[in-house]
VOBA-1610 file (N, C-alpha, C; in pm, whole numbers, padded with zeros to 5 digits, always signed):
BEGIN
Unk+00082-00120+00000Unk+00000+00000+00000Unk+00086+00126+00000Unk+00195+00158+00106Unk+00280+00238+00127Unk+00355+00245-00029Unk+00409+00146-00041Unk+00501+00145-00157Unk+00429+00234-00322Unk+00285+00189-00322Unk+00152+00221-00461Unk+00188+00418-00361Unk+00159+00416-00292Unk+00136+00582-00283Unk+00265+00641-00311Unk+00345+00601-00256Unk+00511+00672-00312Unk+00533+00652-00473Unk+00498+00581-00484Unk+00478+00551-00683Unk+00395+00647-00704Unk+00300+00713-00655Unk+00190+00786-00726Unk+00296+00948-00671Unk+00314+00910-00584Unk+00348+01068-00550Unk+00478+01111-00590Unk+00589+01054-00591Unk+00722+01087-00699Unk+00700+01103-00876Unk+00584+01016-00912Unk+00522+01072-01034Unk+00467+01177-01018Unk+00367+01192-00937Unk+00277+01311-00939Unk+00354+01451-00913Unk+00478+01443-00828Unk+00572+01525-00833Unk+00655+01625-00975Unk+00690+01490-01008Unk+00763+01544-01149Unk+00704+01555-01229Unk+00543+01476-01245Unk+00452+01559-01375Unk+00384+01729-01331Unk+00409+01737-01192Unk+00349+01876-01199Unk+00461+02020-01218Unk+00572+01944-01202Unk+00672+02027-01200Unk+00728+02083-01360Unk+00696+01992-01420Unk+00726+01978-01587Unk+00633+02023-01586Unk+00476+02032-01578Unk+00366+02102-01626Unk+00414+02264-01590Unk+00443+02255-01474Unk+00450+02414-01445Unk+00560+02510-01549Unk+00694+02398-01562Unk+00815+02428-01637Unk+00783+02488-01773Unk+00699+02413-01826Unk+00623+02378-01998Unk+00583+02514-02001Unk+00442+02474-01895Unk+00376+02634-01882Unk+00410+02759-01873Unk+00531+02794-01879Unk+00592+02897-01806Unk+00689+02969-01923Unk+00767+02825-01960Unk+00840+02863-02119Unk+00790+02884-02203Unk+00650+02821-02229Unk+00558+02869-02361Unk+00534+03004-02352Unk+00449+03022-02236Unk+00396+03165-02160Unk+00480+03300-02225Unk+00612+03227-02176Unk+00700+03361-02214Unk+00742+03361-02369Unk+00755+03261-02447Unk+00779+03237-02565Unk+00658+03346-02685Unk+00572+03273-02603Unk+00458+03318-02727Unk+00377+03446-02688Unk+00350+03471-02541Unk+00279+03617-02474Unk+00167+03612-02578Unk+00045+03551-02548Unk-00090+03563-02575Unk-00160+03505-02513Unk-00259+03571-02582Unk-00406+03470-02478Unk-00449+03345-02465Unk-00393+03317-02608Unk-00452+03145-02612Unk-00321+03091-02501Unk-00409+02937-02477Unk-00311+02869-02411Unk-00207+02774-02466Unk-00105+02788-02534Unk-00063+02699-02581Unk+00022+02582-02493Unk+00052+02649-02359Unk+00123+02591-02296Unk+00023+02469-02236Unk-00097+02498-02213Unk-00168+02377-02165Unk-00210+02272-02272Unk-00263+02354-02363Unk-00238+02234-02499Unk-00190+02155-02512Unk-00063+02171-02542Unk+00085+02127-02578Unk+00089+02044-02444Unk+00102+02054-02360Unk+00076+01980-02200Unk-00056+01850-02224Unk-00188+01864-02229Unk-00257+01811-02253Unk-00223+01674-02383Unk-00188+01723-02486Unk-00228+01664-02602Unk-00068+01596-02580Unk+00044+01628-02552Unk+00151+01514-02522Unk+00103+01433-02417Unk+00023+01477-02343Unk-00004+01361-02260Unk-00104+01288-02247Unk-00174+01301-02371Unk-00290+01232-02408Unk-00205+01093-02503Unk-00095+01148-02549Unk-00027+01054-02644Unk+00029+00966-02554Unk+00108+01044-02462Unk+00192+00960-02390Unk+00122+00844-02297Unk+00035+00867-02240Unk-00071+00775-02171Unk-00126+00671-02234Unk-00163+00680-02361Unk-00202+00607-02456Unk-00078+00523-02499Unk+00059+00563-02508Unk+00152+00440-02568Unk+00201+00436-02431Unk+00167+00438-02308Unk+00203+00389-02147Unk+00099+00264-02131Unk-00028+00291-02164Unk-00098+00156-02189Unk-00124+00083-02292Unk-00101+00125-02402Unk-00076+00028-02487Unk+00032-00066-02478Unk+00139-00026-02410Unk+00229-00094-02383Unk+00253-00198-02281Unk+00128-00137-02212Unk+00090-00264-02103Unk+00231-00276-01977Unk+00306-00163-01953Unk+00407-00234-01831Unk+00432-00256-01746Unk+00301-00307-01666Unk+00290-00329-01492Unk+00243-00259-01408Unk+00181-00284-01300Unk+00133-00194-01214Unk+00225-00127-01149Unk+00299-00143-01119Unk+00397+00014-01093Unk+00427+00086-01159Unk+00469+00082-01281Unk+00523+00158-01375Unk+00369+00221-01433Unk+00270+00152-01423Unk+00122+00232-01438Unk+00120+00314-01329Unk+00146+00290-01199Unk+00120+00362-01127Unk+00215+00461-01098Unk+00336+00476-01121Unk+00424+00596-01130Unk+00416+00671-01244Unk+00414+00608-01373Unk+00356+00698-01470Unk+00260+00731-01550Unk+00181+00646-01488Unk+00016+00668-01552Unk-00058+00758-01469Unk-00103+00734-01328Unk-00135+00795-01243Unk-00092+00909-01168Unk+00058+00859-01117Unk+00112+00957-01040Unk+00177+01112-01159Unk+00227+01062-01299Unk+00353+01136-01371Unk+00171+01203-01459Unk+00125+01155-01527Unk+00018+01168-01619Unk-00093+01254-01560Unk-00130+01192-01424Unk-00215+01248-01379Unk-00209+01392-01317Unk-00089+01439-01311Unk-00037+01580-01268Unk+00020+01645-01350Unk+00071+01570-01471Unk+00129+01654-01561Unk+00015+01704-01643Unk-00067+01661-01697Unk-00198+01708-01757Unk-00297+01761-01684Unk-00403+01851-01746Unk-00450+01928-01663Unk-00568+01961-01716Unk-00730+01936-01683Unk-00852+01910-01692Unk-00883+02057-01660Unk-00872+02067-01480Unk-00914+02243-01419Unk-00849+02352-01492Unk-00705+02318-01538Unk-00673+02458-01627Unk-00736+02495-01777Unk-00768+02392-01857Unk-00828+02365-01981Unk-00982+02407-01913Unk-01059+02410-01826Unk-01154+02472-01825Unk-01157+02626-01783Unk-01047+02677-01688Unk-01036+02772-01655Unk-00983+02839-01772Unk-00924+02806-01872Unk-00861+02896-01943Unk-00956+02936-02090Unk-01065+02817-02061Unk-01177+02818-02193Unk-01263+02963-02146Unk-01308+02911-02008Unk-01353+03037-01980Unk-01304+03161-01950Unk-01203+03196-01949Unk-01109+03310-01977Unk-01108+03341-02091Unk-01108+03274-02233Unk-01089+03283-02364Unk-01270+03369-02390Unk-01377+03280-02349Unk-01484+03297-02376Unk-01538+03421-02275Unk-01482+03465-02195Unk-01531+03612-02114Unk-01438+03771-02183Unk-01320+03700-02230Unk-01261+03792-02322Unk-01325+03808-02459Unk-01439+03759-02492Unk-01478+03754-02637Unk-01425+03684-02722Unk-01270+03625-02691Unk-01206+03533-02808Unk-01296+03427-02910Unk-01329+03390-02865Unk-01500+03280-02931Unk-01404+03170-03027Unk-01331+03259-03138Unk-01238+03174-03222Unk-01167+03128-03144Unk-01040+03136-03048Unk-00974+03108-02991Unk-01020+02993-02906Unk-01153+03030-02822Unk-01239+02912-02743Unk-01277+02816-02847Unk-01374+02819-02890Unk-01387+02662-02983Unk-01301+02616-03016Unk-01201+02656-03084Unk-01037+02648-03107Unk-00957+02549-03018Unk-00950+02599-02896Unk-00908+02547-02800Unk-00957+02421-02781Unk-01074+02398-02732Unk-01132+02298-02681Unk-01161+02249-02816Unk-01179+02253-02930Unk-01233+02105-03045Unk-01057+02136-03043Unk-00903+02164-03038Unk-00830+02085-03062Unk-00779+01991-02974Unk-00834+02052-02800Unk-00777+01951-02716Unk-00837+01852-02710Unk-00979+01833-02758Unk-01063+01704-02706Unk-01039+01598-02879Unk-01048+01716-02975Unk-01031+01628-03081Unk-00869+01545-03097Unk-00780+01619-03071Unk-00641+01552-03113Unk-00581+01474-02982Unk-00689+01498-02864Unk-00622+01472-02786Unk-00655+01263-02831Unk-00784+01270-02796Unk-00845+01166-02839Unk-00784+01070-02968Unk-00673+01136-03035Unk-00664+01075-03161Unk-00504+01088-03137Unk-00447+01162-03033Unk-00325+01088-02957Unk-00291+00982-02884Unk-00397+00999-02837Unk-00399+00872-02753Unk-00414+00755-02816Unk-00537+00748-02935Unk-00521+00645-03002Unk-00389+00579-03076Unk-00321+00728-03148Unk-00221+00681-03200Unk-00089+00629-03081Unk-00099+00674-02944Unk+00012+00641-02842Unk-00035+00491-02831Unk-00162+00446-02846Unk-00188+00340-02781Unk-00160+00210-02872Unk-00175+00247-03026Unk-00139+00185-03099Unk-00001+00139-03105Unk+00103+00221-03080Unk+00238+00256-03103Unk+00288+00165-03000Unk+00253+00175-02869Unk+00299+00080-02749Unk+00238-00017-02756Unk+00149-00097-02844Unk+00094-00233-02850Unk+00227-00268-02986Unk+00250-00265-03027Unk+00359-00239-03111Unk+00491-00267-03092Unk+00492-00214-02964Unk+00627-00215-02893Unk+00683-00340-02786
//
């Protein structure tokens, strides 16, 4: 039991720390409204999760990097907070934008990650 929570939480560590890292270099890279940094966050880790189980490699290694690394490095509350930021600024293009590319490519990363690690 002890051992599954330290797996979740040394993942969950370093996926939030890289999320924040990501977030921060884009931020300053690009200076706009859209989010690219959560995107780009999201949709690699829609891939990456997808060839983590396609690949099938054990419950620890699911649980350090599926749960603990995946589950903190990607980010659900910011992709809504930032839709509605897009959509109270008037962006409208930018919002649909946003959300049909994270739900559409994310979905079709994953497929292709999942394919790729059955493969492997």
């Amino acid at each position: 039991m002890w051992m599954n929570v330290a797996l979740v939480g040394a993942g969950g560590f370093a996926g939030a720390v890289l999320r924040y890292y990501i977030s921060k270099k884009m931020a300053e890279r690009f200076q706009t409204d859209f989010p690219y940094g959560t995107l780009t966050i999201n949709l690699t880790g829609s891939f990456l999760l997808g060839l983590l189980i396609g690949a099938n490699p054990g419950a620890a290694v699911l649980l350090l990097a599926g749960t603990g690394f995946m589950g903190a490095f990607t980010t659900f509350s910011t992709l809504k907070l930032e839709s509605l930021t897009l959509a109270r600024k008037s962006l409208f293009g930018a919002f649909i934008g946003y959300l049909g590319a994270t739900y559409t490519l994310g979905i079709v990363l994953a497929y292709v990650g999942y394919y790729i690690g059955r493969a492997l």
